[in-house]
KOLTOR-600600 format. One record per residue: residue number from 1; x, y, z of N, C-alpha, C, CB in turn. Coordinates in nm, 4 decimals, m for minus. Glycine has a CB too. Layout:
N
  roke      n_c1      n_c2      n_c3     ca_c1     ca_c2     ca_c3      c_c1      c_c2      c_c3     cb_c1     cb_c2     cb_c3
   NUM         X         Y         Z         X         Y         Z         X         Y         Z         X         Y         Z
...
END
This chain:
152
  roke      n_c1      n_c2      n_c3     ca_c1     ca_c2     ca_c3      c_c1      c_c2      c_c3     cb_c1     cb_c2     cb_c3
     1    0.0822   m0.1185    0.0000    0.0000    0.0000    0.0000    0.0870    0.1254    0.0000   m0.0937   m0.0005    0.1201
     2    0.2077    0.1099    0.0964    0.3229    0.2608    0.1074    0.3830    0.2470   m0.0539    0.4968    0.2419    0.2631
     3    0.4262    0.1238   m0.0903    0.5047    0.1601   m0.2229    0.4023    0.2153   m0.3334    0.5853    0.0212   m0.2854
     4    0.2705    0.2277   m0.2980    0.1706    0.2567   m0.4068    0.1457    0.4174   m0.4198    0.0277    0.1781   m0.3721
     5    0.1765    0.4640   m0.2356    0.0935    0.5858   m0.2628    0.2469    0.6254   m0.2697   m0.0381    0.6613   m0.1463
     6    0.3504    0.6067   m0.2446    0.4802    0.6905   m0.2516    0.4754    0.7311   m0.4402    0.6469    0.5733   m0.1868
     7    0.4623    0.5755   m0.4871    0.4722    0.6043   m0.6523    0.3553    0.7203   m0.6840    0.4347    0.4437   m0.7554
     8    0.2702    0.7146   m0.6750    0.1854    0.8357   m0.6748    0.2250    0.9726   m0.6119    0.0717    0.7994   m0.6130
     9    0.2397    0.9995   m0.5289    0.3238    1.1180   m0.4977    0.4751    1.1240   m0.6077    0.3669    1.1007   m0.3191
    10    0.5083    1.0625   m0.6491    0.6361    1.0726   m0.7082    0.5973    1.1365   m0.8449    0.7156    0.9286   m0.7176
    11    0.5108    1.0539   m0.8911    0.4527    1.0890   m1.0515    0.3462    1.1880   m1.0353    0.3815    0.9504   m1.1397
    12    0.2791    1.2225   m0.9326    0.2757    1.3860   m0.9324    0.3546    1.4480   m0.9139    0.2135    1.4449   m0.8659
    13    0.4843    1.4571   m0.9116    0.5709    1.5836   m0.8667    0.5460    1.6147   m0.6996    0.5185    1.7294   m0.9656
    14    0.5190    1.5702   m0.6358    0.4648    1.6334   m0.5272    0.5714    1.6061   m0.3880    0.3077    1.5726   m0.5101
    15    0.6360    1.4554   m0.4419    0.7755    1.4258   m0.3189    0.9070    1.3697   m0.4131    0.7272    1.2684   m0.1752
    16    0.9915    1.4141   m0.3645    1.0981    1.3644   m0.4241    1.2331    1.3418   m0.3288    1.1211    1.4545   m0.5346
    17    1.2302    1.1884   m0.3163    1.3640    1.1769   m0.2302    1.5251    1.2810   m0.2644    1.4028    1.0066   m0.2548
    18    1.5520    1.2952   m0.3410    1.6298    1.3614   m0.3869    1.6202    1.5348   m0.3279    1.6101    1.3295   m0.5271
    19    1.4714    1.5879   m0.2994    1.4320    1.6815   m0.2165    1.4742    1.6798   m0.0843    1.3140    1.6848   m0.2182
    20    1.5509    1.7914   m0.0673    1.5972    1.8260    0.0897    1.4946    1.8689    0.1654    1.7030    1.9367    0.1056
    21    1.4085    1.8773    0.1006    1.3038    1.9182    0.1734    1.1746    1.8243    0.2007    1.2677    2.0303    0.1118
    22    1.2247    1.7241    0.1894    1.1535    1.6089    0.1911    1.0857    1.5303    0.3157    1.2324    1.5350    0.1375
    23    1.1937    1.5371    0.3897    1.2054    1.5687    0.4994    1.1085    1.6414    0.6174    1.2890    1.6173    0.4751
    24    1.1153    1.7513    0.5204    1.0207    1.8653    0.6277    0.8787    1.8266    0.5783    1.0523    2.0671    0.5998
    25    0.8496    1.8189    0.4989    0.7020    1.8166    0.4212    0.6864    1.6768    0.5102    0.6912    1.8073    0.2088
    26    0.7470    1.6106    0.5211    0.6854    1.4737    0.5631    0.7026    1.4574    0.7354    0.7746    1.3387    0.4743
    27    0.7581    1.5766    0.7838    0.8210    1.6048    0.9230    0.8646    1.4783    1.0201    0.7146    1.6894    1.0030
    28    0.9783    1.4422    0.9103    1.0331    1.3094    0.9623    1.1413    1.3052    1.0752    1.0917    1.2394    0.8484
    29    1.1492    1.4250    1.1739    1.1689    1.4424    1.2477    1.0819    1.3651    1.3946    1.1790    1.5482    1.2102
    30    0.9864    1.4178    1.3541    0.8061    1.3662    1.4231    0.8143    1.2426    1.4608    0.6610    1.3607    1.3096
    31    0.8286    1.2067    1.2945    0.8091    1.0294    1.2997    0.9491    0.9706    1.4054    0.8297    0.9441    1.0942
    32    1.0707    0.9999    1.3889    1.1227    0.9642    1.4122    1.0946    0.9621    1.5643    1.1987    0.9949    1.3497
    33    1.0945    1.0751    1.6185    1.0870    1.1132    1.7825    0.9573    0.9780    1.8258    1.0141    1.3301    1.8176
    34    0.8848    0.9913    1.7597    0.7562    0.8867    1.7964    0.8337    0.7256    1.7693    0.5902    0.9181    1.6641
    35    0.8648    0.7005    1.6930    0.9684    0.5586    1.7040    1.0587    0.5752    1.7921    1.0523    0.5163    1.5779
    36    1.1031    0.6218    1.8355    1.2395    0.6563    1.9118    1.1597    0.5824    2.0752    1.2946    0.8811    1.9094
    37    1.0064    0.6566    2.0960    0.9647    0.6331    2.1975    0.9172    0.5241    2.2264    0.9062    0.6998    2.2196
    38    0.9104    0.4160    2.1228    0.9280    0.2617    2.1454    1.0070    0.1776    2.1569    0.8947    0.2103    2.0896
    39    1.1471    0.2539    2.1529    1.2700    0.1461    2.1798    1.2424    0.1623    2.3169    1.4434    0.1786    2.1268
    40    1.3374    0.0120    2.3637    1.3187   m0.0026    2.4643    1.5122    0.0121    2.5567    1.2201   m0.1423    2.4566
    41    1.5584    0.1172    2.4607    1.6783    0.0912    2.5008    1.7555    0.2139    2.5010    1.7332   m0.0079    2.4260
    42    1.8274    0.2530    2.5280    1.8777    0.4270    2.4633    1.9861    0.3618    2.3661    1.9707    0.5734    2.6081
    43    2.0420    0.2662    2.3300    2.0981    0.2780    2.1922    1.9877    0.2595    2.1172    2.2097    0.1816    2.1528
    44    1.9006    0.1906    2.1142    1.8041    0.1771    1.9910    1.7046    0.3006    1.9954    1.7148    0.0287    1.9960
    45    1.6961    0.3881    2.0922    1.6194    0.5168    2.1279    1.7276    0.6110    2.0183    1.6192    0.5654    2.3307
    46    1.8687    0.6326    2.0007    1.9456    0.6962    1.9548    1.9224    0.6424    1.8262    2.0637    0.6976    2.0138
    47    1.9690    0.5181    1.8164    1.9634    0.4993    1.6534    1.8005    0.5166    1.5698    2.0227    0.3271    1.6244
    48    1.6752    0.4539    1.6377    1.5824    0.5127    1.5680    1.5576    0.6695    1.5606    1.4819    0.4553    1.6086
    49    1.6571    0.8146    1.6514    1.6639    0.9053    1.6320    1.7522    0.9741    1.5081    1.6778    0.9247    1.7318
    50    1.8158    0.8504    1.4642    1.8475    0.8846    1.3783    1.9083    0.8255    1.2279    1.8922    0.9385    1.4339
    51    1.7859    0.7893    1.2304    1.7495    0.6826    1.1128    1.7264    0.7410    0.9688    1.6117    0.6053    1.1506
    52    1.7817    0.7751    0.8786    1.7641    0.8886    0.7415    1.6448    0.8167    0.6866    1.9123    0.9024    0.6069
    53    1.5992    0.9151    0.6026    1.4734    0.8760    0.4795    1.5549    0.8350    0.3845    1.3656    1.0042    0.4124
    54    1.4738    0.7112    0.3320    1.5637    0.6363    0.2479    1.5753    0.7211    0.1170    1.5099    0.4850    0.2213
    55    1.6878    0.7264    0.0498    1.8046    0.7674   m0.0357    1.7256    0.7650   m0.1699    1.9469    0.6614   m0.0290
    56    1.6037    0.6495   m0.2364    1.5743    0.6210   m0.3390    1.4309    0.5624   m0.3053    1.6757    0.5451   m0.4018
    57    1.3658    0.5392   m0.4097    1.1980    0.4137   m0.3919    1.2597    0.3022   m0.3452    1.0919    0.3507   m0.5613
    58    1.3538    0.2082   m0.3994    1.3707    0.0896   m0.4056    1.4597    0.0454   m0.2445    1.4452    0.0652   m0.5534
    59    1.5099    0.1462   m0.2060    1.5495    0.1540   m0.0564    1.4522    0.1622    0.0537    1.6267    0.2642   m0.0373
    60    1.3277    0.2198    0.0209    1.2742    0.2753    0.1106    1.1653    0.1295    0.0889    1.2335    0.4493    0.0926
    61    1.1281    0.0545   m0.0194    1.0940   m0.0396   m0.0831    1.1955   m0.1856    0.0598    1.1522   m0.0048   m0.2813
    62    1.3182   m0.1371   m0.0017    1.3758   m0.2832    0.0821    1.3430   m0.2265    0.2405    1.5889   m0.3277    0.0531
    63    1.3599   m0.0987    0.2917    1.3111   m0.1134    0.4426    1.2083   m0.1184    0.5000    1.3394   m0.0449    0.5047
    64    1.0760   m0.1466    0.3982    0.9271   m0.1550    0.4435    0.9335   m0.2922    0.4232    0.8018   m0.0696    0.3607
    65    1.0192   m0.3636    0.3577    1.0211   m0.4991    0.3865    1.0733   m0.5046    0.4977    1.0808   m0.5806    0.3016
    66    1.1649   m0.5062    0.5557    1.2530   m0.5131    0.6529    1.1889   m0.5126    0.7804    1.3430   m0.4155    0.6414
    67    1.0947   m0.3869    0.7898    1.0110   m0.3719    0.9152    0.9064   m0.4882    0.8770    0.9384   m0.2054    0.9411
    68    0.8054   m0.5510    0.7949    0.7236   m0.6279    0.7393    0.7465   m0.7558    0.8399    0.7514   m0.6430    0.5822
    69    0.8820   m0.7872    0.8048    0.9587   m0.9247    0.8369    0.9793   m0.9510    0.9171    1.0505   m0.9566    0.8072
    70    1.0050   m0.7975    1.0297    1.0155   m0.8338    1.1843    0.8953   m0.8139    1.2355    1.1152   m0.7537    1.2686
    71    0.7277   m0.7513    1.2066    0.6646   m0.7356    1.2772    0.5535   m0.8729    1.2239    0.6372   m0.5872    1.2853
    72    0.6376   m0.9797    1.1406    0.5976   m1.0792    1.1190    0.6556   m1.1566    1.2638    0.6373   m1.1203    0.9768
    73    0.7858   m1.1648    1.2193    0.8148   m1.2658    1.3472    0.7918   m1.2732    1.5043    0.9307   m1.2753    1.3496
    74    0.7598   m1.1178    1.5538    0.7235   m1.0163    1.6512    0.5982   m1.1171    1.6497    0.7143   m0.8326    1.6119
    75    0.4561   m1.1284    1.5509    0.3689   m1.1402    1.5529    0.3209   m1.2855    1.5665    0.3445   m1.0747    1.4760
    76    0.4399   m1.4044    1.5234    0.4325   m1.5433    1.5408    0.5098   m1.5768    1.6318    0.4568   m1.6159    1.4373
    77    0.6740   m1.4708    1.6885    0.7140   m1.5804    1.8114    0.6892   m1.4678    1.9169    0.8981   m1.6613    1.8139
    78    0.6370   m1.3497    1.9360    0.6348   m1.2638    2.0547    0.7404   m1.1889    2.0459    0.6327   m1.3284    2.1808
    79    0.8570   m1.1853    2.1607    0.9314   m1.1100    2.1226    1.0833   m1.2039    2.0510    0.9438   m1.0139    2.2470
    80    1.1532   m1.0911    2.0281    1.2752   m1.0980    1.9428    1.3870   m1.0781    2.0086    1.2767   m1.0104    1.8401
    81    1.4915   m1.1775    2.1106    1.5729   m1.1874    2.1932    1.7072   m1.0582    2.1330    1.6053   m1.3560    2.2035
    82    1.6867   m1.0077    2.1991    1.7391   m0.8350    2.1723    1.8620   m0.8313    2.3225    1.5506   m0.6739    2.1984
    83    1.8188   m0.8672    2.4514    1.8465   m0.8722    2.5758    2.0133   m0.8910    2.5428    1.7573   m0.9912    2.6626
    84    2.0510   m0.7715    2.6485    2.2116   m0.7839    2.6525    2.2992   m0.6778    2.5474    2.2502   m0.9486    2.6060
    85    2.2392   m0.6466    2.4510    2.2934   m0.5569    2.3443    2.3633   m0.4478    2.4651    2.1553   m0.4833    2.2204
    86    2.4520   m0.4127    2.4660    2.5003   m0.2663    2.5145    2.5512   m0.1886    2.3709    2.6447   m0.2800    2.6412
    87    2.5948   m0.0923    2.4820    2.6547    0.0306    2.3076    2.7589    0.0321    2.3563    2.5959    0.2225    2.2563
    88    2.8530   m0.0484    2.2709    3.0226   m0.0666    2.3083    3.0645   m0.0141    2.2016    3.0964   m0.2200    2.3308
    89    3.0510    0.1032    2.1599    3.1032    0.1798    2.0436    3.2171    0.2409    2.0791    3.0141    0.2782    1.9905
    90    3.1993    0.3485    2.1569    3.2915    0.4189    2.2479    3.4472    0.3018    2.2797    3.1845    0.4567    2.4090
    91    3.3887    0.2020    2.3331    3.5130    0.0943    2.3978    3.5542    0.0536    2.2557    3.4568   m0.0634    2.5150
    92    3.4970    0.0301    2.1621    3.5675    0.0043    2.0326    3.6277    0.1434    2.0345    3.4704   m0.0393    1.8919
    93    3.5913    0.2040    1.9756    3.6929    0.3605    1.9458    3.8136    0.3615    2.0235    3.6143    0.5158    1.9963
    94    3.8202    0.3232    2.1474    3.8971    0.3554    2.2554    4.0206    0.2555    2.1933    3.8227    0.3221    2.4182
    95    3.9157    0.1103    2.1676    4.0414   m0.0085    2.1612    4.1503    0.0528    1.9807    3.9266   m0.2372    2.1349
    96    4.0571    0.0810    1.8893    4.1164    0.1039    1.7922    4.2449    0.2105    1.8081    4.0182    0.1375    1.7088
    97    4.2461    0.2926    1.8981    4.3258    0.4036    1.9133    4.4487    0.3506    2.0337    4.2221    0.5404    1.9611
    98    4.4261    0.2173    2.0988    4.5944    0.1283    2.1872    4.5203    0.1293    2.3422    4.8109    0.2675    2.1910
    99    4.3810    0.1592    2.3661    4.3663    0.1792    2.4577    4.2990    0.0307    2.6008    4.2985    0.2945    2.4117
   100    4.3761    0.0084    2.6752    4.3520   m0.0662    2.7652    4.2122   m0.0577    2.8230    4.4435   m0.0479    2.8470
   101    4.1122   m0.1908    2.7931    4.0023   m0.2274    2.8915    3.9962   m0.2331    2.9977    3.9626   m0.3098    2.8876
   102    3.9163   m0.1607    3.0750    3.8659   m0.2075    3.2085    3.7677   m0.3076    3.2031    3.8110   m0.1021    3.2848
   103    3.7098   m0.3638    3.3181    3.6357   m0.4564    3.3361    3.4952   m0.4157    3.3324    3.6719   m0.5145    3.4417
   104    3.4430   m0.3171    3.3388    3.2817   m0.3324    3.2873    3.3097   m0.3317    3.1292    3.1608   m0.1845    3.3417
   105    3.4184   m0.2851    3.0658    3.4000   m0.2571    2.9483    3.4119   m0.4003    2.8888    3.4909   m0.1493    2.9005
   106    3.4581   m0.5238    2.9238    3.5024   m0.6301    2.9238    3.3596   m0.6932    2.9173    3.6006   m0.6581    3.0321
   107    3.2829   m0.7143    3.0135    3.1455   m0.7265    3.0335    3.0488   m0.7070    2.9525    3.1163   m0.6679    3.1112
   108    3.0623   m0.5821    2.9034    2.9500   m0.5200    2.7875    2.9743   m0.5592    2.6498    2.9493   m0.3570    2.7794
   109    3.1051   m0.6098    2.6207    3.1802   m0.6534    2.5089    3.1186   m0.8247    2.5015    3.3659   m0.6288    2.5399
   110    3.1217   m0.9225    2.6124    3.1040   m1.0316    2.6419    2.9589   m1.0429    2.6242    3.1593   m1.0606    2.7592
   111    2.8774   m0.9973    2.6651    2.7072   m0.9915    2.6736    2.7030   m0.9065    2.5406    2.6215   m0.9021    2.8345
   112    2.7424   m0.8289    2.4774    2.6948   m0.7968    2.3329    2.7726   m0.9066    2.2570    2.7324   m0.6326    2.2760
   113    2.8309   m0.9593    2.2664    2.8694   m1.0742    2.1942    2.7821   m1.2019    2.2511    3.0302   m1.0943    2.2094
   114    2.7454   m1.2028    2.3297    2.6322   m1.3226    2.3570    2.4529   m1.3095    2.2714    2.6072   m1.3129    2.5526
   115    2.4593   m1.1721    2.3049    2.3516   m1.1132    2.2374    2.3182   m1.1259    2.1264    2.3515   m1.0162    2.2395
   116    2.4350   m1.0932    2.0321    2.4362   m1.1188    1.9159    2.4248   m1.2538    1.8427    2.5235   m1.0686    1.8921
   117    2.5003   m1.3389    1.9330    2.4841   m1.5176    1.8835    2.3574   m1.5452    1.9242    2.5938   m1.6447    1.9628
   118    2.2900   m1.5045    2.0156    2.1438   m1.5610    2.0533    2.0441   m1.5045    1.9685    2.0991   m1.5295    2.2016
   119    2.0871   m1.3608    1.8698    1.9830   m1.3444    1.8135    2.0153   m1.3894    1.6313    1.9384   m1.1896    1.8558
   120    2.1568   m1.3780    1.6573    2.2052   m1.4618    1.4555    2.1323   m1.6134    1.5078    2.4758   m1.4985    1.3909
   121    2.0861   m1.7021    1.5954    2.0507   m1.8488    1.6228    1.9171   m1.8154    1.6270    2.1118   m1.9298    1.7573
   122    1.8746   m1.7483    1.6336    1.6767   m1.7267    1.6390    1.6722   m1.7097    1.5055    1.5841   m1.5695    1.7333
   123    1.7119   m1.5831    1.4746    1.6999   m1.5183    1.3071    1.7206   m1.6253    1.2044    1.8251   m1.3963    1.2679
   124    1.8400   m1.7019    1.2151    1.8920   m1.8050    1.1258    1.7933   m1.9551    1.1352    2.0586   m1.8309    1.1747
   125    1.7169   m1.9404    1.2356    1.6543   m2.0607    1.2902    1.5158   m2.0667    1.1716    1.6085   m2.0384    1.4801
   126    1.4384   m1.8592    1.2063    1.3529   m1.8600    1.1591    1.3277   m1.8140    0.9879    1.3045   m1.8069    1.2479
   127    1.4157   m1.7667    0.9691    1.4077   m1.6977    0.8402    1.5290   m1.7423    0.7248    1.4173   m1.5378    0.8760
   128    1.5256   m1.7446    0.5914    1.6547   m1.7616    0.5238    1.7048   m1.6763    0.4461    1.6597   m1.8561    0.4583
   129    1.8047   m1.6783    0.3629    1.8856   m1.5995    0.2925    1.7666   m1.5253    0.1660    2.0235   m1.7033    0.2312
   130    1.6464   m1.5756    0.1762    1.5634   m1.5040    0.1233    1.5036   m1.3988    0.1648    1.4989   m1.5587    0.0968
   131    1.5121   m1.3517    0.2897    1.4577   m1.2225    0.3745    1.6282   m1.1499    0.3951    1.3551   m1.2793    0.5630
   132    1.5233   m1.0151    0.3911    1.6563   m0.9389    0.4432    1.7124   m0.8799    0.5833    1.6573   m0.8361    0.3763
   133    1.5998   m0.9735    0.6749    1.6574   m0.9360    0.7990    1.7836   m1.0395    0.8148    1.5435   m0.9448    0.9233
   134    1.7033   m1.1851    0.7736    1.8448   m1.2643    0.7562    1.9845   m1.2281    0.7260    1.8321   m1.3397    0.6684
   135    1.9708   m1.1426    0.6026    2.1068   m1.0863    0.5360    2.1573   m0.9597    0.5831    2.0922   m1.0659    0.3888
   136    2.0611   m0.9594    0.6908    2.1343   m0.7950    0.7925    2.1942   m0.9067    0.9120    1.9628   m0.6256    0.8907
   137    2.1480   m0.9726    0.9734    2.2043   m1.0574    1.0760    2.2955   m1.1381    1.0611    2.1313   m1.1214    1.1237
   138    2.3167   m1.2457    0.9273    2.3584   m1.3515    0.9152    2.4975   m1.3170    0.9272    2.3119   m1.4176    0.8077
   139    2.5345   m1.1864    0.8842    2.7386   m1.1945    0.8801    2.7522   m1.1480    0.9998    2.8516   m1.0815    0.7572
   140    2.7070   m1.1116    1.1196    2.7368   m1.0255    1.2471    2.8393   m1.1419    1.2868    2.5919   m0.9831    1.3698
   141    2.9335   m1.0854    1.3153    3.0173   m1.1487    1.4135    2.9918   m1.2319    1.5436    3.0791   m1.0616    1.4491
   142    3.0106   m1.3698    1.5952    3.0069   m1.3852    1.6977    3.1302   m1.4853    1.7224    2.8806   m1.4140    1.7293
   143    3.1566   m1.5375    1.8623    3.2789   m1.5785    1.9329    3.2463   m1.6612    2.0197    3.3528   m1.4819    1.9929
   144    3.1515   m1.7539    2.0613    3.1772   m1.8248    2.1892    3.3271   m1.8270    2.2696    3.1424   m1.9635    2.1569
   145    3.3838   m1.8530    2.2025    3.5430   m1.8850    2.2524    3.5783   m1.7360    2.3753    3.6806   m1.8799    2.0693
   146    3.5931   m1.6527    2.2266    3.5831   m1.4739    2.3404    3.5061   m1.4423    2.4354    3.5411   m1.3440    2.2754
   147    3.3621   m1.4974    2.4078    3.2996   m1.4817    2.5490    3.3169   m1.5462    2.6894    3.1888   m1.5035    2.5314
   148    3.3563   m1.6734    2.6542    3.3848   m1.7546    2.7533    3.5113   m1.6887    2.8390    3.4114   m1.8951    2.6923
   149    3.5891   m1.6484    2.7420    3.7224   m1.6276    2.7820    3.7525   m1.4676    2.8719    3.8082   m1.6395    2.6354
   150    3.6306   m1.3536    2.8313    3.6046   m1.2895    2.8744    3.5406   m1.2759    3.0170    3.5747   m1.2660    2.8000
   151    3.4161   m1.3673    3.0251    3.3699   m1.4357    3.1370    3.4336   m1.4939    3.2543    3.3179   m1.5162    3.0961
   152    3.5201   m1.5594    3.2173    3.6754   m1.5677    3.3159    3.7540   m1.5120    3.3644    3.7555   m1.6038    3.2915
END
């Protein structure tokens, strides 16, 4: 139904991704702040704050699938084992630049790496290389070995 009325707005002249002002007319600011207020996390509160309007149709096309696919699986297994994610961005930055871990940072590194294998083993369980949440999940990195070893 969105890829129908977007093409219609398009072939009237009336939106155009390529418009900087696209943005405002559609006050995707709004939207965003209102998604933002359903994460349940302040990294995912940050990143749905700042999530761009997709670039082209066929982008904005693959991320209405994308949401489709999870509020499918949302809708047949409940929720979507998310638990444990931290925002170890910062401790990456830190490590890329020679810098020595402390131990919560050790922790948050270990449980986002657990996080991540528990949710590439759900995702991979339920969906295949034919969806594209699959092909957003399937290359994420994970380590049993590092976690364990971290854990210690």
């Amino acid at each position: 139904m969105l890829k129908f009325f977007l093409r219609y707005l398009v072939s009237k002249g009336w939106f155009s991704l390529e418009n900087l002002n696209s943005t405002d007319i559609l006050e995707w600011h709004l939207v965003l702040r209102e998604l933002a207020k359903k994460a349940s996390s302040e990294l995912g509160k940050e990143y749905c704050q700042n999530l761009p309007l997709a670039s082209s149709f066929d982008e904005a096309l693959r991320m209405q699938k994308q949401t489709e696919e999870i509020l499918g699986l949302i809708n047949t297994e409940g929720n979507i084992p998310i638990g444990g994610l931290r925002n170890i961005k910062k401790t990456l930055e830190d490590l890329s630049k020679g810098a020595i871990l402390q131990g919560l940072s050790f922790l948050d590194i270990s449980s986002t790496l657990r996080a991540v294998r528990i949710l590439k083993r759900f995702i991979t369980a339920k969906l295949n290389e034919n969806n594209e949440i699959y092909n957003l999940i399937f290359p994420l990195y994970t380590n049993e070995i590092l976690e364990s070893e971290i854990e210690h």
